[in-house]
C-alpha positions in Angstrom: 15.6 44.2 94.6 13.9 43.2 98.0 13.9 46.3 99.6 12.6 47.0 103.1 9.4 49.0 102.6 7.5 48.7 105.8 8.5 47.0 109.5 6.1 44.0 109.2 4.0 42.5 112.6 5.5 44.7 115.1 2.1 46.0 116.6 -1.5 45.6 115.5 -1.6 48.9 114.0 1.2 48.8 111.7 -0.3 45.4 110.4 -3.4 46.7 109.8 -2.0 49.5 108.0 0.5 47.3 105.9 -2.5 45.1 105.1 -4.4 48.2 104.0 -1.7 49.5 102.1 -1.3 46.0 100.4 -5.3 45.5 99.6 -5.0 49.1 98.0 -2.5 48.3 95.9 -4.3 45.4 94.4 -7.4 47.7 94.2 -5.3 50.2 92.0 -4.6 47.3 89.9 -7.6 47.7 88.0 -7.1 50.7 86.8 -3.9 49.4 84.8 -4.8 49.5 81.1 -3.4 47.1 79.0 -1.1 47.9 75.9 -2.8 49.3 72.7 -2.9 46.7 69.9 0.0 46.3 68.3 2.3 47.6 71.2 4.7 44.9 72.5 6.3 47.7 75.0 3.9 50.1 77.0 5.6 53.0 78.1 3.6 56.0 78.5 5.6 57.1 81.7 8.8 57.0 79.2 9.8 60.8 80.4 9.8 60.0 83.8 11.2 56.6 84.0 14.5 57.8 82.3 14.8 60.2 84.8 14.2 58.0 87.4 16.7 55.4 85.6 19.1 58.1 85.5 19.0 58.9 89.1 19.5 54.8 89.8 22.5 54.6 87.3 24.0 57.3 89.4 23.5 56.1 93.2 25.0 52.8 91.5 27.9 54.6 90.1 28.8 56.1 93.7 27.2 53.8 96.1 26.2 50.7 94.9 29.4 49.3 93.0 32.1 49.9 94.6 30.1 49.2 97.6 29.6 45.7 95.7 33.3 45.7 95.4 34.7 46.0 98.3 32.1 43.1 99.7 33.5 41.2 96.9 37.0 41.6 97.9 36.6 41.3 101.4 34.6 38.2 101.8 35.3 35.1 100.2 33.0 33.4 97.8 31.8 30.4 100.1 31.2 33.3 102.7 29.2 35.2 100.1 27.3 32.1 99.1 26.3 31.0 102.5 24.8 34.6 103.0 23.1 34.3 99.7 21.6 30.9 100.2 20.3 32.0 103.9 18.9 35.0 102.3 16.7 32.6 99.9 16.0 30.2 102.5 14.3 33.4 104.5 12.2 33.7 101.0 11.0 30.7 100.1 8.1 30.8 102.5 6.6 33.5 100.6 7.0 31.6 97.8 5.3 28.7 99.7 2.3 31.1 99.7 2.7 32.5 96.2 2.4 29.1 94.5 -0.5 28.3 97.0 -2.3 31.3 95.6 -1.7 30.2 92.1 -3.0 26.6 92.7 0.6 25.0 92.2 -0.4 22.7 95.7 2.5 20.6 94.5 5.8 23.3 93.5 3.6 24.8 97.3 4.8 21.8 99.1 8.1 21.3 97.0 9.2 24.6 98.0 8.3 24.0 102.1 10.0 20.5 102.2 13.1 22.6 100.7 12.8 25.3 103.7 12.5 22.6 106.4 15.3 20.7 104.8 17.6 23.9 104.8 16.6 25.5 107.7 17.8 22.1 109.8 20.4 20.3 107.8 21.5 23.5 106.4 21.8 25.7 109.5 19.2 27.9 109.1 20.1 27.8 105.1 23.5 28.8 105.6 24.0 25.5 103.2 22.3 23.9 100.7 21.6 20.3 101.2 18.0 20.2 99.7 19.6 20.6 96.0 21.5 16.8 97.0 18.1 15.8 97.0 16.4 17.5 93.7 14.5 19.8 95.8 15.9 22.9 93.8 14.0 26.3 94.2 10.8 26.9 92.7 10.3 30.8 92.7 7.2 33.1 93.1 6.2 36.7 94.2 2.8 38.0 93.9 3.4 39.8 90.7 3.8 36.0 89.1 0.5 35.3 91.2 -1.6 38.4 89.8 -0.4 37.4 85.9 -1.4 33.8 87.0 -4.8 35.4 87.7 -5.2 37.0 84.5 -4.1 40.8 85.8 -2.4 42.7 83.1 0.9 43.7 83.5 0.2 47.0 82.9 2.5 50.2 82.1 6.4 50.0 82.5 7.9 51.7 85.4 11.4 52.5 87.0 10.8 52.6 91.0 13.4 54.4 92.5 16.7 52.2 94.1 14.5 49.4 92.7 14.8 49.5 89.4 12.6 48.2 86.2 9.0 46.5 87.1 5.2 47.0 85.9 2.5 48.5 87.9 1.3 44.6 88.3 5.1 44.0 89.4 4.9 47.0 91.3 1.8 46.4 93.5 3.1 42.3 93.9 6.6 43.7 95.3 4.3 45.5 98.3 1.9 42.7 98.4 4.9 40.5 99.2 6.6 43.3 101.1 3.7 43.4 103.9 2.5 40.0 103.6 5.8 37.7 104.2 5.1 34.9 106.2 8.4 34.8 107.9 7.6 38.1 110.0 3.9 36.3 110.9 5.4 32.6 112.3 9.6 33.8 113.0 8.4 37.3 114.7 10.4 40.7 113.0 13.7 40.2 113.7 13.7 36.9 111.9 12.5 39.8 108.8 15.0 42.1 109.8 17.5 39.3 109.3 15.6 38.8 105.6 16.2 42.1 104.6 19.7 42.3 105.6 20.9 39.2 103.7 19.0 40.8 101.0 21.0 43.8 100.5 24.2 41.1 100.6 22.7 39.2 98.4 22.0 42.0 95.8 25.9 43.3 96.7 27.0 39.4 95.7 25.3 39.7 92.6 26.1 43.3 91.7 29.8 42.2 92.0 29.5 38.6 90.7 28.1 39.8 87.3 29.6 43.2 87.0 30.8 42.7 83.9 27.4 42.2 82.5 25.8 44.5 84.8 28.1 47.2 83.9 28.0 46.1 80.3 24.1 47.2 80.1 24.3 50.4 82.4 27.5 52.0 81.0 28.1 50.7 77.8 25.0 51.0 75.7 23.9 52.7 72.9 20.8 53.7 74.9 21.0 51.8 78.7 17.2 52.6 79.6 16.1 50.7 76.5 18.4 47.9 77.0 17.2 47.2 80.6 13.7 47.7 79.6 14.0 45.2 76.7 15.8 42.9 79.2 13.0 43.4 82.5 10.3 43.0 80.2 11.4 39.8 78.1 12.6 38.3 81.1 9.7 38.4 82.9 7.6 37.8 80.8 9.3 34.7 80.1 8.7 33.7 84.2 5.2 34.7 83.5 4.6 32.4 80.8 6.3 29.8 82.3 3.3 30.1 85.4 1.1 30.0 82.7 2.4 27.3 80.6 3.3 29.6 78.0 6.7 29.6 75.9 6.5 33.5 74.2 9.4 35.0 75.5 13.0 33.7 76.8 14.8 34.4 79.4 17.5 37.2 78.3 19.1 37.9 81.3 19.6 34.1 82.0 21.2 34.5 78.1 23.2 37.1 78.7 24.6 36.5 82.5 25.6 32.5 81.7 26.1 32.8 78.0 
């Protein structure tokens, strides 16, 4: 989930500091050890990550899905979509700048010609016209970037409202947090508008796929393992696919559109 952490390019200091705070993550990044041999799954936060699952499985019982409901049944689905596709349009030039960092010059440009195409024909992405003209969406955070540049993924974590990640997905998610380029060129309320049309769009998807969604949370044998096995093999697979690689599939792709 794209969750506001900082305000982004409001004054010089707070850049500064989000800058700092970004570089440090990275830092911090070496001190991720990889799994033991023979481990597939690195959990050694296990304890705490439960807890911390636990506490997320709860704010979505009373907050986030019937939240998720009620925006479902209020708004129709080509209002829903409209918010969804202007909430990826505000992304993609962050991942303009993720594929530039991983040397992809061409998926780089790809991904701009798609934002300039949406952003005009579209009405500031409200639509989709670029897909009429093969230029689907090419994603990529900074967590793809740092597996692109050989960083381990590191330990398994549950951050809190956020869900499953890695310390490597961890520190990309405030790379990208405090280094989006929309704030930079569009000013902050252009990010404001980012981060609001993210929390639709994660309110789209919670009720779009509740089924599934509600089928891993509540009706598990053991939900923490389920969405572990599911976060991990799933991004792994995105991983490998940055890489070239074809190790793992993508099981919530399986699951979701099966």
């Amino acid at each position: 989930m794209n969750l506001r952490l900082f305000r982004i390019f409001d004054v010089p200091l707070q850049r500064l500091f989000a800058l700092v705070s970004a570089s440090s993550m990275v830092v911090v990044l070496g001190a991720c050890s990889p799994a033991p041999d023979g481990v597939d799954i690195h959990d050694p936060y296990e304890p705490v990550n439960r807890f911390t699952h636990n506490v997320n499985t709860a704010l979505d019982t009373v907050a986030v899905r019937p939240v998720s409901q009620f925006y479902g049944a209020v708004l129709p689905s080509p209002v829903r979509q409209s918010f969804d596709n202007a909430a990826g349009n505000l992304g993609l030039p962050s991942a303009v700048l993720n594929k530039a960092l991983q040397g992809d010059i061409e998926s780089a440009v790809h991904n701009f010609t798609r934002f300039a195409v949406n952003t005009t024909l579209g009405v500031f992405g409200l639509f989709d016209p670029a897909a009429d003209f093969g230029l689907e969406e090419r994603p990529a955070d900074f967590g793809n970037t740092l597996s692109t540049w050989g960083v381990n993924e590191g330990a398994y974590l549950v951050l809190p409202a956020i869900g499953p990640s890695t310390e490597r997905d961890a520190a990309g998610f405030v790379v990208d947090s405090v280094t989006n380029p929309i704030g930079l060129f569009f000013g902050s309320d252009t990010n404001d508008a980012r981060l609001s049309l993210s929390l639709t769009e994660i309110l789209n998807f919670r009720y779009e796929f509740k089924d599934t969604i509600d089928g891993v949370l509540y009706d598990s044998a053991d939900p923490y393992v389920q969405s572990r096995l599911f976060y991990l093999d799933s991004r792994r697979f995105g991983d490998g696919e940055a890489r070239g690689a074809e190790a793992y599939e993508d099981l919530y792709d399986d699951l979701i559109f099966q």
